[in-house]
N, C-alpha and C positions, 0 to 999 in steps of 0.2 A: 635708175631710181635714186630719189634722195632722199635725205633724212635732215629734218631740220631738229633743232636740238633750242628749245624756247625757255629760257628761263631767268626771267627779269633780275635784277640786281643782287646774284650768285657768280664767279667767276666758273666757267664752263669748263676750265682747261684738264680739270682731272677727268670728266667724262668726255672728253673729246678726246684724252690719253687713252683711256680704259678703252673706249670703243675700236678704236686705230689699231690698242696694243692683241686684240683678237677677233679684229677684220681692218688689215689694214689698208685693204680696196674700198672703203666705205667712201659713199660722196656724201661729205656732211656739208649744213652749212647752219651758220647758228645766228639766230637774232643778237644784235637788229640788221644783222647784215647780213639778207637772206636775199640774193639778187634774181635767185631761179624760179622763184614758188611754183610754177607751172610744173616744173620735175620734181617737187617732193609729194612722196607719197606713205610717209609715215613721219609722225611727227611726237619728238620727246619734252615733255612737257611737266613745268612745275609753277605757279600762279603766273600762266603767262596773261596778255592783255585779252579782257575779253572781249570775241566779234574777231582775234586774229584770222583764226582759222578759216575766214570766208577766205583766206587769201590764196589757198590754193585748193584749185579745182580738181587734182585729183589725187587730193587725200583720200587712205585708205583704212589708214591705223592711226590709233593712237596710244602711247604710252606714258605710264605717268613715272618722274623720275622715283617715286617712291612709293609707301605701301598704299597713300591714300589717294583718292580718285576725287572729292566732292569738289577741289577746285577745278576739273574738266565738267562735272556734271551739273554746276551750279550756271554754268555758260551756255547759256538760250542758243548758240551759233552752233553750240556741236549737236547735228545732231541724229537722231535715235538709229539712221543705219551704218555709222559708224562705230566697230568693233573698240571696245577701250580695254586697253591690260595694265597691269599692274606689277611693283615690283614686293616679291615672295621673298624674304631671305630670312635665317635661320638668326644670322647675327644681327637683325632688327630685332627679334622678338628676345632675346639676351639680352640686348641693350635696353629695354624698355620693360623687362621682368626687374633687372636690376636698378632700377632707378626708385620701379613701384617698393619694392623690397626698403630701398634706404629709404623712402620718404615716411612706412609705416614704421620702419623700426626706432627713426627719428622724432616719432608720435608717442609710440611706445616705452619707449626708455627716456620720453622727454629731451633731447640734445638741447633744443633753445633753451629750455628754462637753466639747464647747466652752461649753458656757456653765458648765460644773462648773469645766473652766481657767480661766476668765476669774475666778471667784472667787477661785479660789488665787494670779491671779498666772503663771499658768504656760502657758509660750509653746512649743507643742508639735506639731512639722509633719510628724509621723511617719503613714505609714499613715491618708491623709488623707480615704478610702472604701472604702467596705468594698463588695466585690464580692457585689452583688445580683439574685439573681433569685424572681421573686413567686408564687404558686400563689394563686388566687381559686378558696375554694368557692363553688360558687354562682353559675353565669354567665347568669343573665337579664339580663333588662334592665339592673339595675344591675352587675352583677358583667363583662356585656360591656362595657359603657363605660368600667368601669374598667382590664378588660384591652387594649382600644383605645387608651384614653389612656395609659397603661406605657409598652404597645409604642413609642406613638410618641415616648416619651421616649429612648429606645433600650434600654428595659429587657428581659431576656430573661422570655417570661411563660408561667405552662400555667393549666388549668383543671381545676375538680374537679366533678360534680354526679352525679346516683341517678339520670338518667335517660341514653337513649344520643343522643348526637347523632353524625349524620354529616355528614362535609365540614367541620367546625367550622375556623375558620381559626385556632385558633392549638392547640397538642398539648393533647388532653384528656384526663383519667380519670375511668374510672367508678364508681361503687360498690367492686365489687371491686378496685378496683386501686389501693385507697387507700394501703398503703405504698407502692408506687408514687409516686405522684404527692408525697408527702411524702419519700422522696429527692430529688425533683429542686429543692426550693425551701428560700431561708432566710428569706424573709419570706411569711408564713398571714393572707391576708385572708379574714376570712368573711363572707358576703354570703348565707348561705343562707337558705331560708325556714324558719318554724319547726316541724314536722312531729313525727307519733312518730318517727320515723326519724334524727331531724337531733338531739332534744334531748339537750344532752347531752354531743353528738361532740366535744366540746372539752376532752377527760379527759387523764388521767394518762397509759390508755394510748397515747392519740394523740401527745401531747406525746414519749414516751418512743419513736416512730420517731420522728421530728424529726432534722434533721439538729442537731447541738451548737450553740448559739446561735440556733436560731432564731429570729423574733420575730415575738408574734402583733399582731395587729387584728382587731376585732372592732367591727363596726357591725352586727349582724343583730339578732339579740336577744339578754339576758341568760341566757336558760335555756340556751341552746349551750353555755355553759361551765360547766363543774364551780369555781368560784371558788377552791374550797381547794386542789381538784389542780394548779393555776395556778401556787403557792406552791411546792406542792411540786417542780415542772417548773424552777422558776426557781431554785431553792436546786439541786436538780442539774446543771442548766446547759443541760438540753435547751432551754428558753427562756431568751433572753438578757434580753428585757422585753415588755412589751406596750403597744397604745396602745388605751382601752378606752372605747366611748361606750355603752356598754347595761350594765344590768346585771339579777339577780335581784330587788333590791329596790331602787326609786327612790323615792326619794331614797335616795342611799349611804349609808347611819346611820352616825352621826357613828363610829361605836367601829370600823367597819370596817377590817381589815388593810391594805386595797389604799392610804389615805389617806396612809402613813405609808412605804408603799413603793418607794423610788426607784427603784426598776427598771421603774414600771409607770406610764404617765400616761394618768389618767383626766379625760374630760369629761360632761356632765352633758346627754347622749342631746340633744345636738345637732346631730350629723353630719349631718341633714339635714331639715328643720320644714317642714310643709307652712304654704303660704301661703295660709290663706283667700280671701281675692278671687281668686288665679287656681285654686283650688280650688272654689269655687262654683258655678261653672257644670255643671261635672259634674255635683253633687249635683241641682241644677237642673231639668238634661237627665234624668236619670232620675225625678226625681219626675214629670215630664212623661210621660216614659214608662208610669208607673205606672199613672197614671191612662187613657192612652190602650192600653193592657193590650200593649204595642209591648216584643220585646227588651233587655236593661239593657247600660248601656256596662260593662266591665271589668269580666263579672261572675266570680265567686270560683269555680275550681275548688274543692271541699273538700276531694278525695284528694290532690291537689298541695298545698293549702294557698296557693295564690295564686293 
């Protein structure tokens, strides 16, 4: 059995270390230089090309290098009886609490406007925080630990998601009750998954209930937001800025608006990297699985999308 390991213009060599360094009998073979396809039967995967996967016939599995799956599910070629998993880790959702963490407190205690004074010269101690409360779409696993972690800043928090929970400890909305939940907040984190449902939601009209100033984040994925309505959101005033780590197309092409934009700070889809060595094991654990025809760890709803 083999394992091809697909993923377009990333160097491969730490997870071909991490996979060797606890199985070091694996037969990998990594695009584009995959000579066997006929013996791979599981394949590790992060925006590879779409339509590859016709390429071998007996695929069995698939995994995505990372927590998010909608680049495998957005591909008309995989498909539906193919088992897809995902990667779980503890130190993704740390990495991605702390990023939402500095972007609200950034918001909060204004950092730009202070480091904009410090250039001018100008010594300014008026209205020194701006009164913050946060609304997270999207409260799984990561979107909880970030309203966790709020809370226990003493920040006031709600939640938004498509599905219903009960008991949720801190006030929720649902689907429908989306103006709703966009009065009560002036800081929009999104943390949702990427679904037909979801892509998109980050539009003109959403922006336009928004309370006046409010400012978004975005760590989910690119396609949640309408980019250009963003623009237009922020020239009216419904958004005051954004802090933005995903986008439509990554790399950010050089000509792009958002670059040029001071109201908007962007990073380059780092909010949160999975670590291969503590990510291998997993991949690991289920090839073992595979073979032994035994249940997959953190396998992929596909109606939920995660």
């Amino acid at each position: 059995m083999s394992i091809a390991i697909i993923s377009p213009g990333r160097d491969p060599k730490a997870w071909i270390a991490a996979l060797l360094h606890h199985h070091p009998t694996l037969d990998l073979q990594v695009f584009p230089h995959i000579d066997r396809p006929e013996d791979v039967e599981m394949a590790l995967l992060w925006q590879h090309p779409a339509g590859y996967l016709k390429n071998f016939p007996k695929l069995k599995l698939i995994s995505s290098l990372g927590a998010g799956v909608d680049h495998i599910l957005s591909d008309p070629a995989v498909g539906d009886e193919l088992p897809i998993v995902r990667i779980v880790d503890e130190k993704l959702t740390w990495s991605m609490t702390n990023y939402v963490v500095m972007g609200v407190l950034n918001f909060h205690r204004q950092l730009i406007r202070y480091q904009e004074d410090q250039k001018k010269k100008v010594w300014d101690m008026s209205n020194p925080e701006i009164p913050t409360r946060i609304g997270v779409m999207g409260v799984g696993a990561l979107g909880g630990d970030v309203l966790d972690k709020l809370n226990g800043l003493g920040f006031e928090v709600v939640g938004f998601g498509f599905s219903e929970k009960k008991d949720f400890r801190y006030p929720y909305f649902q689907k429908d009750q989306l103006d709703d939940f966009l009065s009560q907040v002036n800081v929009l984190v999104c943390l949702l998954p990427l679904t037909p449902d979801t892509e998109g939601i980050l539009n003109l009209s959403l922006f336009r209930k928004c309370k006046k100033g409010t400012f978004l984040i975005n760590v989910a994925r690119g396609k949640h937001l309408i980019e250009e309505d963003l623009l237009v959101a922020i020239e009216e005033g419904f958004i005051s800025g954004a802090l933005l780590d995903v986008f439509r197309e990554e790399p950010l092409p050089e000509i792009h608006p958002f670059w040029v934009e001071k109201r908007i700070q962007l990073t380059p889809h780092i909010a949160s990297v999975t670590n291969p060595l503590a990510a291998a094991p997993q991949i690991i654990n289920n090839y073992k699985r595979l073979i032994a025809s035994l249940p997959f760890l953190n396998l992929v709803n596909r109606t939920r999308g995660y």
